[in-house]
MDAnalysis code that builds the backbone (N, CA, C; Angstrom):
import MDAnalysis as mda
import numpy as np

u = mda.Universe.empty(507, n_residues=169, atom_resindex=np.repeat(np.arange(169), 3), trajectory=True)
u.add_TopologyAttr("name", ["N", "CA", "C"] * 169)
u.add_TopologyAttr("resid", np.arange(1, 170))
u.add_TopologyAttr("resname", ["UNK", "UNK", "UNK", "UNK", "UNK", "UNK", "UNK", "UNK", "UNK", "UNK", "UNK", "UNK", "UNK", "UNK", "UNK", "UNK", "UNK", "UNK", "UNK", "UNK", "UNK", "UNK", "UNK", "UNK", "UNK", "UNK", "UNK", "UNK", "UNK", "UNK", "UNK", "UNK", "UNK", "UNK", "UNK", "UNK", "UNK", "UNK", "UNK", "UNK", "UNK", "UNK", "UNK", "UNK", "UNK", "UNK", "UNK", "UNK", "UNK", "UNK", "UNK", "UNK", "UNK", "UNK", "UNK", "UNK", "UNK", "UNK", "UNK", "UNK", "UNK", "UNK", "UNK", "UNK", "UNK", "UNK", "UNK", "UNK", "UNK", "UNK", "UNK", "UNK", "UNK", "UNK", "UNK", "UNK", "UNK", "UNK", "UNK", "UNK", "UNK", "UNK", "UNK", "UNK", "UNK", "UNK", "UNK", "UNK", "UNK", "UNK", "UNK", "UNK", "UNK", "UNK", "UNK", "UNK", "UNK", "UNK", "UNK", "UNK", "UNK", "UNK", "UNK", "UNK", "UNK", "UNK", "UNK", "UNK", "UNK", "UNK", "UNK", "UNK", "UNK", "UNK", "UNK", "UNK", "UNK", "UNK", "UNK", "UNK", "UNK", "UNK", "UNK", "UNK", "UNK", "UNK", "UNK", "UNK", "UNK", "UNK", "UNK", "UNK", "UNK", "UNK", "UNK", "UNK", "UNK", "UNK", "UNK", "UNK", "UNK", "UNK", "UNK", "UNK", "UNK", "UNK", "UNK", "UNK", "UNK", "UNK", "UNK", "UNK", "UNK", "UNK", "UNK", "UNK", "UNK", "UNK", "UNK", "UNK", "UNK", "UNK", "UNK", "UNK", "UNK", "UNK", "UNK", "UNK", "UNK"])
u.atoms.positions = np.array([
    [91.944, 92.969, 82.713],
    [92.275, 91.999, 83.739],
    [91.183, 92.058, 84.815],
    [90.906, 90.468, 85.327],
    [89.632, 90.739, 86.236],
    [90.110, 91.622, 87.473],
    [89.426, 91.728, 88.184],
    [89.485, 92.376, 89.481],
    [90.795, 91.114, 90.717],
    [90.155, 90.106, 90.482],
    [90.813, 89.009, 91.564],
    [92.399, 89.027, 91.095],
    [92.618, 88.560, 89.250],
    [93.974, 88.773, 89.381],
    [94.709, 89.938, 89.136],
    [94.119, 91.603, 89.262],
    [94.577, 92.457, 89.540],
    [95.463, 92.980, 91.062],
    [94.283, 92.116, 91.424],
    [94.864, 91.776, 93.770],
    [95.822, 90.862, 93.584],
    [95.998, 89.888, 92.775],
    [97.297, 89.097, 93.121],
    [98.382, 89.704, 92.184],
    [98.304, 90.447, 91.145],
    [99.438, 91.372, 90.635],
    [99.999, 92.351, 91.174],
    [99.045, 93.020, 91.984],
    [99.149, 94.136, 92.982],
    [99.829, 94.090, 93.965],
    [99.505, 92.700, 94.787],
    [100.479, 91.825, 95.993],
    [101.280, 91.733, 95.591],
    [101.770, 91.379, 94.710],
    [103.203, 90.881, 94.549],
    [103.901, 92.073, 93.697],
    [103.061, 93.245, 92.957],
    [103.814, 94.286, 93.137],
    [104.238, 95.147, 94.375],
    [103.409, 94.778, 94.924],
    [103.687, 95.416, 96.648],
    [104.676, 95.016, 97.229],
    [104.942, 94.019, 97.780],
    [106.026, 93.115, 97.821],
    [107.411, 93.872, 97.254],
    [107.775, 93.583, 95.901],
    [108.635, 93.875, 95.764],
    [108.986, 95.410, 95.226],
    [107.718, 96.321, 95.989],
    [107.389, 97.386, 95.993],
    [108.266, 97.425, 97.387],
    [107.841, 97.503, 98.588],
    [108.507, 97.190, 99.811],
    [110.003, 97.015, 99.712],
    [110.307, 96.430, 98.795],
    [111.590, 95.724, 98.746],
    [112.603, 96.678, 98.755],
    [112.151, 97.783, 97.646],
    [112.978, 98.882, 97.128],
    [112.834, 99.487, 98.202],
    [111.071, 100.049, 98.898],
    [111.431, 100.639, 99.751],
    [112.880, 100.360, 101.302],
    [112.326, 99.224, 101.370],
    [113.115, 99.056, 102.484],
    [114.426, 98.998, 102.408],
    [114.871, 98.735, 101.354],
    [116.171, 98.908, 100.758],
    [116.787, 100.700, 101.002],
    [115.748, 101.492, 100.534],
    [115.764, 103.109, 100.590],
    [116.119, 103.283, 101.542],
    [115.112, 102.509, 102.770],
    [115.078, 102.756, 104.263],
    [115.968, 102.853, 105.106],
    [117.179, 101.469, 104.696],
    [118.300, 101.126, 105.237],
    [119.410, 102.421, 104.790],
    [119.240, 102.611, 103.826],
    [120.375, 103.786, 103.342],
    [120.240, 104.573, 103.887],
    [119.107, 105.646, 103.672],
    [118.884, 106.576, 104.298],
    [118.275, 107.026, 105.960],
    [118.445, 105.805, 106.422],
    [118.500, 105.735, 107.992],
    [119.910, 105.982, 108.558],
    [120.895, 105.669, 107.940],
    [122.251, 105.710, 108.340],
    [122.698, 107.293, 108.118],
    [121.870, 107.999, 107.594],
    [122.320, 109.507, 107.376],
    [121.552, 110.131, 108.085],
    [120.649, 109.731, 109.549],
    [119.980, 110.248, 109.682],
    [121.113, 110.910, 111.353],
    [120.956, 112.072, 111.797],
    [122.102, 112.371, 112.757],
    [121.961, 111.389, 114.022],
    [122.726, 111.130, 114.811],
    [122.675, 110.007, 115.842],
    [121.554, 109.954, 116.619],
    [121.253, 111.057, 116.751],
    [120.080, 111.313, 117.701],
    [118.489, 110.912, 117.278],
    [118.648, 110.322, 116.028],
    [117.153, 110.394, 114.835],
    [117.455, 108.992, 114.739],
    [118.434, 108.251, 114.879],
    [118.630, 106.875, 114.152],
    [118.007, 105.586, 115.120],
    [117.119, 106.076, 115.495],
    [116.397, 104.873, 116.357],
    [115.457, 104.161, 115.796],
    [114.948, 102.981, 115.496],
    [114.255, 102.118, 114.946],
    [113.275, 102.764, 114.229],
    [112.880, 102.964, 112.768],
    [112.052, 103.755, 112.048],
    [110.809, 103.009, 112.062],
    [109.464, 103.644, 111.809],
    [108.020, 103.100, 112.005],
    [107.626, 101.552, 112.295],
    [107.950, 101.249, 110.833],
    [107.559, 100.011, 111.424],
    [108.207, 99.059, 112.607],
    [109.093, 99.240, 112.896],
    [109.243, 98.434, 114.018],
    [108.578, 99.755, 115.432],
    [108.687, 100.103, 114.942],
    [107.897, 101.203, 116.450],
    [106.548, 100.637, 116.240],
    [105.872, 100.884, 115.064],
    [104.711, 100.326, 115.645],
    [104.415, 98.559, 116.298],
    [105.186, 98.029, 115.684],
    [105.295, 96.387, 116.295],
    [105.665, 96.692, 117.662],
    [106.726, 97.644, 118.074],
    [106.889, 97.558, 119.848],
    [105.846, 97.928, 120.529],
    [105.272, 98.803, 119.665],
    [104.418, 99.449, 120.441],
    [102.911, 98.537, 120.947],
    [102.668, 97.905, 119.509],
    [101.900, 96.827, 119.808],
    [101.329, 95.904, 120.571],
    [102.878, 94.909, 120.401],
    [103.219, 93.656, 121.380],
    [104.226, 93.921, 122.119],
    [105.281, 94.562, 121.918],
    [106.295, 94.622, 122.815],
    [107.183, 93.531, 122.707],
    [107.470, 93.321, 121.429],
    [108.556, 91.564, 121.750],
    [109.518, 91.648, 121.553],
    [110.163, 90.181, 122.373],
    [111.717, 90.337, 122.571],
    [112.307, 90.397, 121.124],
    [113.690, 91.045, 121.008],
    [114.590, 91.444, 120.031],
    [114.259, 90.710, 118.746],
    [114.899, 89.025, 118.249],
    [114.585, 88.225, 117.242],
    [113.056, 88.095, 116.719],
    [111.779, 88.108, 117.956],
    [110.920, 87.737, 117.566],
    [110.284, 89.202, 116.788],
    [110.857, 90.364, 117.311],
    [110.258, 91.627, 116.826],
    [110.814, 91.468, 115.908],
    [112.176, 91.681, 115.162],
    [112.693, 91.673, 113.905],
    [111.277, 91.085, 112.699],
    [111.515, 89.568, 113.170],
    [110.613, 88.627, 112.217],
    [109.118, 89.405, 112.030],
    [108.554, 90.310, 112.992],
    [107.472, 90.442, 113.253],
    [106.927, 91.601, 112.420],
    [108.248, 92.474, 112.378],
    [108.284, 93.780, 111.630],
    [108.124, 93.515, 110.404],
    [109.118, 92.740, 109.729],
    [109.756, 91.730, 108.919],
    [108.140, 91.345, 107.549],
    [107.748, 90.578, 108.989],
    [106.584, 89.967, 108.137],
    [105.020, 91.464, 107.906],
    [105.060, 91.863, 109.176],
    [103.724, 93.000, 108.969],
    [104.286, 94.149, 107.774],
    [105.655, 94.565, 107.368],
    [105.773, 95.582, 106.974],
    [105.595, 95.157, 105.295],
    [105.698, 93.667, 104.896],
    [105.678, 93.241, 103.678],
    [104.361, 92.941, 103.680],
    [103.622, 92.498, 104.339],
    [102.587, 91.749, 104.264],
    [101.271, 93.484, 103.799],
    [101.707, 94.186, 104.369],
    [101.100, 95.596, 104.326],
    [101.277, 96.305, 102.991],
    [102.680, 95.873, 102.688],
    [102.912, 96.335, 100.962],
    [102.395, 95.988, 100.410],
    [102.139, 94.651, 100.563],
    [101.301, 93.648, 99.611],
    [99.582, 94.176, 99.621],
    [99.364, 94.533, 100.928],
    [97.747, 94.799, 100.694],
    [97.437, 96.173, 100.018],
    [98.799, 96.993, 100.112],
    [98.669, 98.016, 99.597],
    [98.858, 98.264, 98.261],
    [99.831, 97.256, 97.613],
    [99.728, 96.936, 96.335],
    [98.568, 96.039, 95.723],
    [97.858, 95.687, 96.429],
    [97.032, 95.304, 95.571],
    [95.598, 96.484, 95.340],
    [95.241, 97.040, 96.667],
    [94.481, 97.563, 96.531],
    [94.802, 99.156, 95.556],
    [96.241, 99.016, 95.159],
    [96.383, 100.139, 93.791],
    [96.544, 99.578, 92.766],
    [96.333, 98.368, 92.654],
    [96.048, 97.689, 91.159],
    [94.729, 97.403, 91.303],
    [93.851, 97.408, 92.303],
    [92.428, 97.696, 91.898],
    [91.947, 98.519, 91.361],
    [92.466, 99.705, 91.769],
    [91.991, 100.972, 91.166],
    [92.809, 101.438, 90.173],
    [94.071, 101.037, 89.706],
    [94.166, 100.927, 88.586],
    [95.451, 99.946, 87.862],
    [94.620, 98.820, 87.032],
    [95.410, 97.874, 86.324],
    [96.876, 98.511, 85.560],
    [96.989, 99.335, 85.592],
    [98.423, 99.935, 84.644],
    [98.670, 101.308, 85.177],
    [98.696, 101.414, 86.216],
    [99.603, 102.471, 86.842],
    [100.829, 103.326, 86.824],
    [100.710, 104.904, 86.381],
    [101.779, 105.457, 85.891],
    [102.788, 105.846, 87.403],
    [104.187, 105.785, 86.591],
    [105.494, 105.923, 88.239],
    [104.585, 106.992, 88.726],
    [103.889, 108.555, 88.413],
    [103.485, 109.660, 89.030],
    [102.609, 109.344, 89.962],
    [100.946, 108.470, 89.328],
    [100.216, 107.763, 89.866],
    [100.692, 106.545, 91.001],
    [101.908, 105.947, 91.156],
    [102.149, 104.978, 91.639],
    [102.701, 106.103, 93.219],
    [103.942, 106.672, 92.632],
    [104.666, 107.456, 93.616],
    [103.147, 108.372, 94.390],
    [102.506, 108.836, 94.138],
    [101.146, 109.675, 94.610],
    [100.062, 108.407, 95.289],
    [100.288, 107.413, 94.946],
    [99.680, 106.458, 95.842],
    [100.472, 106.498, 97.031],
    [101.364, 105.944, 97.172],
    [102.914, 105.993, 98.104],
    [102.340, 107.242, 99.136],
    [102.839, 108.441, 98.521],
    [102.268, 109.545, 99.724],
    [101.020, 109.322, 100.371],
    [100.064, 109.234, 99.510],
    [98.464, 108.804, 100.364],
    [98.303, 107.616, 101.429],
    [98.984, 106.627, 101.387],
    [99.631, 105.646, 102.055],
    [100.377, 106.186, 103.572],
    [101.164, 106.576, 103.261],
    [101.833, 107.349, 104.116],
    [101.009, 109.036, 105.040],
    [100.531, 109.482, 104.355],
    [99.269, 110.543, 104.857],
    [98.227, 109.486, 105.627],
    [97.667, 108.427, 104.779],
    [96.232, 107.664, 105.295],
    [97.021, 106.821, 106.412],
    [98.152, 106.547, 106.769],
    [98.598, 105.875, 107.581],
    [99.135, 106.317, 108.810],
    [100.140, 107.403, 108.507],
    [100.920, 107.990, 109.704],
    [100.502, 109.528, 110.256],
    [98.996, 109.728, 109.419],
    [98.461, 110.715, 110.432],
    [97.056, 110.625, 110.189],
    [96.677, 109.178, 110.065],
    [95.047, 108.630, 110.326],
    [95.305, 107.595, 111.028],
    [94.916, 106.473, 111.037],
    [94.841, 105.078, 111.160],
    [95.956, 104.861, 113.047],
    [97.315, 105.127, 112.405],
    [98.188, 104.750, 113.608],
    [97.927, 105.319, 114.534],
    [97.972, 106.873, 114.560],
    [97.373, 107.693, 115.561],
    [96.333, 107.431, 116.377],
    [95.512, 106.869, 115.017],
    [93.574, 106.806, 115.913],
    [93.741, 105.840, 116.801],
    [94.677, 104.642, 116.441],
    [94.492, 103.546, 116.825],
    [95.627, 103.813, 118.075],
    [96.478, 104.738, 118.307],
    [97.110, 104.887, 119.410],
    [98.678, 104.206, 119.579],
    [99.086, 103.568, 118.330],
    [100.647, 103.126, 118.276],
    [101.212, 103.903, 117.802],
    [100.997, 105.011, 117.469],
    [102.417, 105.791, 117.181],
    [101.774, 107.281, 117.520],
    [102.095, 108.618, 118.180],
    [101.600, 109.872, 117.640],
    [102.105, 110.356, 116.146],
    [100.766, 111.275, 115.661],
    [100.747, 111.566, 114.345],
    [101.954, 112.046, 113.909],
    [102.466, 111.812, 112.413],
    [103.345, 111.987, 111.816],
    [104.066, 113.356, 112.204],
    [103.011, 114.589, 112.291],
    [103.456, 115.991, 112.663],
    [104.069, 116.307, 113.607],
    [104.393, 115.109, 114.805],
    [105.120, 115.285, 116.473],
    [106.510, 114.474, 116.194],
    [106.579, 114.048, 114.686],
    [107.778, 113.014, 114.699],
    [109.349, 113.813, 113.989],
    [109.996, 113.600, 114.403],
    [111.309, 114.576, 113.704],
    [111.286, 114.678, 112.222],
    [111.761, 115.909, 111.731],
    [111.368, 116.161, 110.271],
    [111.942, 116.065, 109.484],
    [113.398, 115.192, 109.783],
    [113.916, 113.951, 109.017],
    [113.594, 113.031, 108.772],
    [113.004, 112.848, 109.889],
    [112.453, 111.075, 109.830],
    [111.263, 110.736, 109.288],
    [110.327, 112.234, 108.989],
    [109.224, 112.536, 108.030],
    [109.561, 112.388, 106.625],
    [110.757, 113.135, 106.160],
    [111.414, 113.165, 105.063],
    [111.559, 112.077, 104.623],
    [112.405, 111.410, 105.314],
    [112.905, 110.159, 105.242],
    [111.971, 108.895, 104.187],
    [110.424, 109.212, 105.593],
    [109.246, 108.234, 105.342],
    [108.422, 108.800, 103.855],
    [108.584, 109.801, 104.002],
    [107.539, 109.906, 102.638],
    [108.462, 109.866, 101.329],
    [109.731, 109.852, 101.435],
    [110.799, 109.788, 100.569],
    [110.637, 108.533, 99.727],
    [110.526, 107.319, 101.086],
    [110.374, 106.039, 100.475],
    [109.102, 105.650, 100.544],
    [108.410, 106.642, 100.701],
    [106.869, 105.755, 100.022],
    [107.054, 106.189, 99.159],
    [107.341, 107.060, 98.388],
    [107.267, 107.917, 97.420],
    [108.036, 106.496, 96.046],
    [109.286, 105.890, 97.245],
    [109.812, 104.716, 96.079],
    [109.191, 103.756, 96.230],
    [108.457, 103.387, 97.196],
    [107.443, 102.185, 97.236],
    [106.523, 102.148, 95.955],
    [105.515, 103.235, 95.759],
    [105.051, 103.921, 94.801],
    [105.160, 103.308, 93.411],
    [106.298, 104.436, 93.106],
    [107.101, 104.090, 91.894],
    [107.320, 102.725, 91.267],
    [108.040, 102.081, 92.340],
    [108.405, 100.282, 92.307],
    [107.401, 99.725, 91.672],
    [106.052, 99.521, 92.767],
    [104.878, 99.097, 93.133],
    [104.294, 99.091, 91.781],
    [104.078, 100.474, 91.267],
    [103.340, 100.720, 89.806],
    [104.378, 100.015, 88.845],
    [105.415, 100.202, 89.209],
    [106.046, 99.605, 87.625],
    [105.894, 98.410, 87.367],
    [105.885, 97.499, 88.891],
    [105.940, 95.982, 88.630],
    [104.321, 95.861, 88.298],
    [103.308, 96.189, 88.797],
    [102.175, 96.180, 88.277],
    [102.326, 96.169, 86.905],
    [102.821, 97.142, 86.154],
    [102.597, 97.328, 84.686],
    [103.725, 96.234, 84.029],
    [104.617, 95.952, 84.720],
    [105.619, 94.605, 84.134],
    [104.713, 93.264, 84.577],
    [104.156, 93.034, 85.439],
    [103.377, 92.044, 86.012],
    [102.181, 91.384, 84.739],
    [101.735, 92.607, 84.404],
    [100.320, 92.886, 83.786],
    [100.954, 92.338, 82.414],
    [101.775, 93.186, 81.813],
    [102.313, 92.644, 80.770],
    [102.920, 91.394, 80.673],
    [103.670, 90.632, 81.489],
    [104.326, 89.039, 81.462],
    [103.055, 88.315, 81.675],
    [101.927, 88.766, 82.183],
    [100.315, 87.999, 81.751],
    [99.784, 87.677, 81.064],
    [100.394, 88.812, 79.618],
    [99.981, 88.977, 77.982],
    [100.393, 88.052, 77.344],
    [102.239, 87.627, 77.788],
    [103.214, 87.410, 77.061],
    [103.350, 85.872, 77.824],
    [104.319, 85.985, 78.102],
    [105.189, 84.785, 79.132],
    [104.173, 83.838, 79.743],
    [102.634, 84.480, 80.615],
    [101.963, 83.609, 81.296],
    [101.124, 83.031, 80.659],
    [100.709, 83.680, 79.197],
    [99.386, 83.329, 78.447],
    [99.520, 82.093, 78.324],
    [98.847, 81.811, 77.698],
    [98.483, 80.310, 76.968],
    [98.621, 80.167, 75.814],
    [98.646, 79.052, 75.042],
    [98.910, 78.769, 73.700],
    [99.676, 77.673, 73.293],
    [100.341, 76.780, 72.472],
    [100.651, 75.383, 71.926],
    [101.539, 75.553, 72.687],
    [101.649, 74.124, 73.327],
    [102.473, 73.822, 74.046],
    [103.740, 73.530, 73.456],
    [104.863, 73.908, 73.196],
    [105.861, 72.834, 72.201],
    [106.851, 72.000, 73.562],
    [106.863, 72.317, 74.785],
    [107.791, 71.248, 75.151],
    [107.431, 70.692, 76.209],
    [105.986, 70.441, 76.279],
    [105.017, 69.710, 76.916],
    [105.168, 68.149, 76.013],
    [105.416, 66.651, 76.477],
    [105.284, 66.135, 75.552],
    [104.298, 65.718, 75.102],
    [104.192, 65.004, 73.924],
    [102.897, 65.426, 73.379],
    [101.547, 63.969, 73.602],
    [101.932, 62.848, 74.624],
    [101.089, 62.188, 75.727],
    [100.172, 63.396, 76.497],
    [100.952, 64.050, 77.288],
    [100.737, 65.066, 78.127],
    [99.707, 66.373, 77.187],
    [99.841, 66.200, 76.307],
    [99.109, 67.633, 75.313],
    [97.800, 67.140, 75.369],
    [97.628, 65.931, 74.951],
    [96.864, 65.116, 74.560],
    [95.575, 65.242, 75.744],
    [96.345, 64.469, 77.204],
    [95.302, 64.889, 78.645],
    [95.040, 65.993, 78.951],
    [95.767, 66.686, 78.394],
    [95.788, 68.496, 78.929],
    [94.174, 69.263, 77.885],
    [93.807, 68.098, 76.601],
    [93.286, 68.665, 75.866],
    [91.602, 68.169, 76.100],
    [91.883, 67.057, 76.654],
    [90.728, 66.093, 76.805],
    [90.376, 66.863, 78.662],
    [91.175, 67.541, 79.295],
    [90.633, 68.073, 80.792],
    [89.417, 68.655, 80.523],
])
């Protein structure tokens, strides 16, 4: 698979890489003791950011925290088109290492992962860990419905006017 539609398999394994995670997120935020259960990363880093009112932060989180899966899924289907759950879940942690004690820190929206409660550490690398997993599998389901389902080949319920222009393009 070329490189370009490895980035758009990747995105959209990311995506619904995210999905699971955030799904994880919601569960296991509710077990976290009262005192820990305050808005987890990504929306901290959006407050921290811009600072916006209630609805518009939701949407804001909403959109940066998927939109980030997505870049992150693609850039692990660059490096590799068929990604194993071990390889996928071990991306996930590096993600989470290259993020919450490089990048956020440097950049000054959040202090490093090591000052943050060690549930809420748990918590985060728990579900990158399922981001990961997700991420790689749909890659390798993605990759494969490319082979199968998306390929090309005789049309049978194209009618056959339409075969005809489709052949002469």
């Amino acid at each position: 698979m070329k490189l370009g539609s490895r980035l758009i398999v990747g995105a959209i394994a990311g995506v619904i890489g995210t999905m699971a995670m955030t799904s994880a997120m919601r569960r296991l935020h509710r077990r976290l003791p009262p005192e820990e259960r305050y808005p987890l990363t990504p929306r901290e880093i959006i407050d921290s950011a811009v600072d916006p009112e209630e609805e518009p932060g939701r949407d804001l989180t909403t959109i940066s925290h998927f939109a980030y899966g997505a870049g992150c899924g693609a850039l692990v289907a660059a490096a590799n088109s068929r990604p194993g759950v071990r390889e996928g879940a071990g991306a996930g942690v590096a993600i989470w290492l290259a993020s919450y004690m490089g990048w956020i820190p440097a950049v000054g929206l959040l202090k490093p992962a090591n000052r943050h409660p060690v549930r809420r550490n748990l918590l985060m690398i728990g579900v990158h860990l399922v981001w990961g997993a997700a991420t790689a599998l749909s890659i390798r389901e993605l990759g494969a419905a490319r082979q199968t389902i998306f390929a090309g080949g005789a049309d049978r319920d194209v009618p056959e006017a339409k075969q005809a222009d489709l052949k002469t393009d």
